[in-house]
C-alpha positions in Angstrom: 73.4 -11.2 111.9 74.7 -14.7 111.5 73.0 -16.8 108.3 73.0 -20.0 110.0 70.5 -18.5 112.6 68.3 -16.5 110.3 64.7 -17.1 110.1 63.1 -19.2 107.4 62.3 -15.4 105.3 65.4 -13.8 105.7 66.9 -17.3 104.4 64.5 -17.2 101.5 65.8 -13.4 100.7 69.4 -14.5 101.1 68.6 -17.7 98.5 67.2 -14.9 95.8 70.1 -12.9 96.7 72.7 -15.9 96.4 70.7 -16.2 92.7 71.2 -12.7 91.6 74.9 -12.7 92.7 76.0 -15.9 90.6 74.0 -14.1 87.8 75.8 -10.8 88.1 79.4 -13.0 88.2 78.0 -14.6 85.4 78.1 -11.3 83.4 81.3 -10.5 84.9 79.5 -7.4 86.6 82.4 -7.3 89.0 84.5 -5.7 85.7 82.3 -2.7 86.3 85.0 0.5 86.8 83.9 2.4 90.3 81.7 -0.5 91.4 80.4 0.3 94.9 78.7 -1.9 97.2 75.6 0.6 96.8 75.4 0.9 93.1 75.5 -3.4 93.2 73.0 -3.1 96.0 70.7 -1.2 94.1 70.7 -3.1 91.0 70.1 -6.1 93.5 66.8 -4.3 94.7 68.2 -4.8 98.2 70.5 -1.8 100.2 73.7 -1.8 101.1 74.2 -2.5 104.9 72.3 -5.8 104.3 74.6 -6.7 101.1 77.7 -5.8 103.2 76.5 -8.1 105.9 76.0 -10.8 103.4 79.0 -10.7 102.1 80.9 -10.1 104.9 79.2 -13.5 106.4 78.8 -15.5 103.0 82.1 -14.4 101.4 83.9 -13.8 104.8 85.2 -11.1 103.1 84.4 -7.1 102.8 83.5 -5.8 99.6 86.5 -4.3 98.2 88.3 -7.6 98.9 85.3 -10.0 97.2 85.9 -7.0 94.4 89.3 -7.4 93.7 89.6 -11.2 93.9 87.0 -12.0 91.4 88.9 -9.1 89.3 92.3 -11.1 89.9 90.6 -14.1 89.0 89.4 -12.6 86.0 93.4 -11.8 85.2 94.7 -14.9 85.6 92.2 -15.9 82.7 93.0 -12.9 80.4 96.8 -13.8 81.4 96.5 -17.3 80.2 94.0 -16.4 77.0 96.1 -13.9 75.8 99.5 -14.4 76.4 100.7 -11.1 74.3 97.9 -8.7 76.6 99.5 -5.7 78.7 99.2 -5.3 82.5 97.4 -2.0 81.2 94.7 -4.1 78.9 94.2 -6.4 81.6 93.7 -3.6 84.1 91.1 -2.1 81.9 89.4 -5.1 81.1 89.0 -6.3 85.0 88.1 -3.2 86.2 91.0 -1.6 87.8 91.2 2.0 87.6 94.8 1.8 86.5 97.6 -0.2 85.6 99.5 -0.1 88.7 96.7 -0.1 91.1 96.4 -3.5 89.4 99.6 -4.6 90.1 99.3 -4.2 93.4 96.4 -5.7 94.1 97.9 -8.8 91.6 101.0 -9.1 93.5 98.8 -8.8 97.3 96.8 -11.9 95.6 99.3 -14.0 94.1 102.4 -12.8 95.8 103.7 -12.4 92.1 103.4 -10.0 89.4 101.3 -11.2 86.4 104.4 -11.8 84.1 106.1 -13.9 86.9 103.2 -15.6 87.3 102.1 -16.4 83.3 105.4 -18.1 83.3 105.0 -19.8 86.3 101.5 -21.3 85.4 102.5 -23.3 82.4 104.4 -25.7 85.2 102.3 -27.6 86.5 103.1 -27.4 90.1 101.9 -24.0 89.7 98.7 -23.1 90.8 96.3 -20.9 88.9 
């Protein structure tokens, strides 16, 4: 199912659903250890083959890979904040069940690892 040819309800549930989303970024729900697209689904009140489709289609990505982006994003924030913070804090506080699951999923992101890349974002060619 395509958005852009979704009837006038289905776009109305997908505007409450946009809503609900920003609001759970807002609270960083994305931090959440062993989200699933179901558990998010069901605090959503919706199910989880229709937020997989949305996501797939608003996000144009799967869930695991919206997931771990907004958790990398989340990093690079920590990174900067707290320039004295372990990879192991950071994997804690952004959700990652481990330190080097982290890393991996940093490096796949930023082609980096978050040391490298704290350096590298004080210049300012460097993007963060």
């Amino acid at each position: 199912m395509r958005i852009g040819s979704m009837s006038s309800n289905a776009q109305c549930i997908a505007s409450v659903l946009d809503k609900q989303i920003e609001e759970w970024m807002a609270d960083k729900g994305f931090t959440e250890p062993g989200i699933t697209i179901d558990l998010l689904a069901t605090r959503l009140c919706t199910n989880g083959k229709y937020l997989s489709v949305y996501i797939n289609t608003r996000k144009n990505q799967t869930f695991r890979e919206w997931i771990n982006e907004l958790r990398i994003e989340e990093a690079k924030i920590l990174l900067l904040q707290y320039p004295e913070i372990t990879g192991s804090e950071v994997a804690c506080q952004t959700g990652f069940s481990d330190r080097s699951h982290f890393l991996r999923q940093f490096k796949k992101h930023t082609n980096t690892s978050p040391t490298e890349w704290k350096k590298r974002a004080g210049t300012q060619n460097f993007p963060v």
